[in-house]
ZANUGU-517575 format. One record per residue (C-alpha): residue in three letters; z, x, y. Coordinates in pm, whole numbers, plus 50000, padded with zeros to 5 digits. Each point is the difference from the previous one (the first is absolute). Last residue first. Example, Ala and Ser with C-alpha at 12.3 -4.5 7.8 and 13.67 -1.06 7.14 Angstrom:
SER507145136749894;ALA500664986349656;
//
This chain:
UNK544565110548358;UNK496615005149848;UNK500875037650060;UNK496875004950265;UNK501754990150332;UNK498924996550321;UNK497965025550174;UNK501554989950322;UNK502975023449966;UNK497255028649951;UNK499404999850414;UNK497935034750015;UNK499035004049666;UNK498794959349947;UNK498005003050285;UNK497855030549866;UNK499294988249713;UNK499634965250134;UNK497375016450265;UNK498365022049738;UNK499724966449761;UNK498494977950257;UNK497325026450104;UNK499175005749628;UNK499294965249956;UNK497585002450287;UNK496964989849793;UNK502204972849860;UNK499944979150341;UNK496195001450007;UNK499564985749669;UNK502884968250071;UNK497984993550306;UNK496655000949789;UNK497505026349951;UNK496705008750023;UNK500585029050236;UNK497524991250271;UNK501574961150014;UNK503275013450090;UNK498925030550243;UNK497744970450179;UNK503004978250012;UNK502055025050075;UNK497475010250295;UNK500144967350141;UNK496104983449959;UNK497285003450257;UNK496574989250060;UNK497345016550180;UNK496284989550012;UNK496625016049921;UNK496954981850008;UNK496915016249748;UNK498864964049989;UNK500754999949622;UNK503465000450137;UNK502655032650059;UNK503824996349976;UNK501865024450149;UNK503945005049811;UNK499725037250032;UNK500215006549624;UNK500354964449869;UNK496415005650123;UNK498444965449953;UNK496404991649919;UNK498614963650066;UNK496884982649776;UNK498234972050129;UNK499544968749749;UNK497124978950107;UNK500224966350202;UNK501815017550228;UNK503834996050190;UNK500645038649986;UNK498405005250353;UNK501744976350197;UNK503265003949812;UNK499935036050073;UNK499334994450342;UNK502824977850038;UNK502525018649804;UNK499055027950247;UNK500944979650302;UNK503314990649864;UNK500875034549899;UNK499815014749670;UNK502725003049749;UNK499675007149628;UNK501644988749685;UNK499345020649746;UNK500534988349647;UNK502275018849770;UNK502594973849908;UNK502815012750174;UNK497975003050305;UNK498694967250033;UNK503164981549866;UNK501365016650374;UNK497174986250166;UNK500474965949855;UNK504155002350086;UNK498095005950399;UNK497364974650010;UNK496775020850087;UNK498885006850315;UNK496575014950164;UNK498624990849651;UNK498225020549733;UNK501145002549631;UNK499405027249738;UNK499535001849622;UNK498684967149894;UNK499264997749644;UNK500774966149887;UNK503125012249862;UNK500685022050279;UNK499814966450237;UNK501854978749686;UNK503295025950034;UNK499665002950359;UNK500864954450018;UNK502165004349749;UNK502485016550177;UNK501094968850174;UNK501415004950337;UNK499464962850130;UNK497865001550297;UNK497485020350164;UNK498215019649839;UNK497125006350278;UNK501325000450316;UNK496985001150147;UNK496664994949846;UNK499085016649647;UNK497695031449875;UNK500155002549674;UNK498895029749821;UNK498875005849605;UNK497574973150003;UNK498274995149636;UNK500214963949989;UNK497855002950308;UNK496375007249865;UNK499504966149945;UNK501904971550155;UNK503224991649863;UNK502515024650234;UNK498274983650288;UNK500464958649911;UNK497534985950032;UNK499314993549626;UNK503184986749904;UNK500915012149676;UNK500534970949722;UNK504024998449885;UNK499244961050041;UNK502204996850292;UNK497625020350176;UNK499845037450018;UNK499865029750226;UNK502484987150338;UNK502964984149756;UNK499455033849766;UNK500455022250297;UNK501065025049768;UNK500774984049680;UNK497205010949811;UNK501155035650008;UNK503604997249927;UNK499655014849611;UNK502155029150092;UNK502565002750150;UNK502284979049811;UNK502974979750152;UNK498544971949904;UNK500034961050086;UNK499744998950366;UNK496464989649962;UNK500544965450124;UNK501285020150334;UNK496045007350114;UNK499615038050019;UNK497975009150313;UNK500464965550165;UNK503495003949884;UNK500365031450167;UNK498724990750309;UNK496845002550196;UNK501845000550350;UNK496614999450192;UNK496384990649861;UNK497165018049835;UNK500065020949683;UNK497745024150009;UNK498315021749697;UNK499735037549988;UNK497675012849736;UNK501115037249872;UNK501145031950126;UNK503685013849960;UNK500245036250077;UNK502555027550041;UNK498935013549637;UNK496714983249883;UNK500274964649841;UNK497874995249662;UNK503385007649842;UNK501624966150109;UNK503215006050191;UNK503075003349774;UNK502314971649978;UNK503845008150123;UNK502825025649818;UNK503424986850018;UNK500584974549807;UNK497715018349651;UNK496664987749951;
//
């Protein structure tokens, strides 16, 4: 996987779609190193980040997964949305902390806020990090805090979320973030689609004040 070109969604996944258990994570200003604990600061890998992710909250000193904890209990290890409380990635601006969510297979986030570098790792990484308002979050929480998994279905389309109660909620995202995350690519991706924009304009530059060319002799 080349710098510039992000994880492809998982090809059971419909076009415009993600649908798949959602799992909450209660509490405010969950941050980064609750999500990715700093003992793991060790790699600058990718991949191989899934047991890390909220490994001080999953397992005991031992290694052994604690069992009440959500993403251990059955049916959850296969949650592809988060939902978490305010503010969520908070914190240190460690890019780890995406890299072990899409490792572990998460592919969107819910909060009314997310920490503001986190959001940013979001998008660069390919997960979705999606706004709702405070009363939203609060039904969604409500609802999404079972015993059994319930399944969510985001339109990355329209950006409405629909639960297995048939509710329908709005949550937003800034258009080049949407754009961003639509395309599959990185910063340094969408920068060299206009490549040809940058050369017309130095083309064009470069005739009208040539003096500021600079040399080409080696001189």
């Amino acid at each position: 996987m080349t710098r510039n070109e992000l994880p492809n969604p998982d090809d059971n996944q419909s076009e415009g779609l993600i649908h798949g258990v959602c799992t909450v994570i209660p509490g405010i200003n969950v941050d980064t190193d609750a999500i990715f604990p700093k003992q793991f600061l060790k790699t600058i890998k990718r991949t191989g980040l899934e047991d890390a992710l909220f490994a001080d909250l999953r397992f005991h000193n031992d290694g052994t997964p604690r069992s009440n904890f959500i993403l251990n209990r059955p049916g959850f290890s296969d949650t592809q949305i988060l939902i978490g409380g305010h503010n969520f990635g908070c914190g240190s601006s460690r890019e780890h902390a995406v890299w072990a969510l899409r490792d572990f297979g998460i592919r969107a986030l819910i909060s009314s806020q997310f920490g503001s570098i986190f959001h940013n790792n979001c998008v660069k990484n390919g997960l979705w990090p999606l706004v709702v308002s405070e009363s939203n979050l609060i039904d969604l929480v409500h609802f999404f805090s079972a015993k059994e998994p319930r399944h969510m279905t985001l339109d990355t389309d329209t950006l409405k979320i629909t639960s297995a109660d048939g509710a329908l909620i709005q949550a937003s995202l800034p258009a080049s973030d949407r754009a961003q995350l639509m395309s599959g690519l990185d910063e340094i991706g969408v920068t060299q689609q206009k490549a040809n924009h940058f050369h017309r304009f130095e083309t064009a530059y470069h005739r009208r004040f040539p003096w500021c060319k600079g040399s080409t002799s080696g001189e």
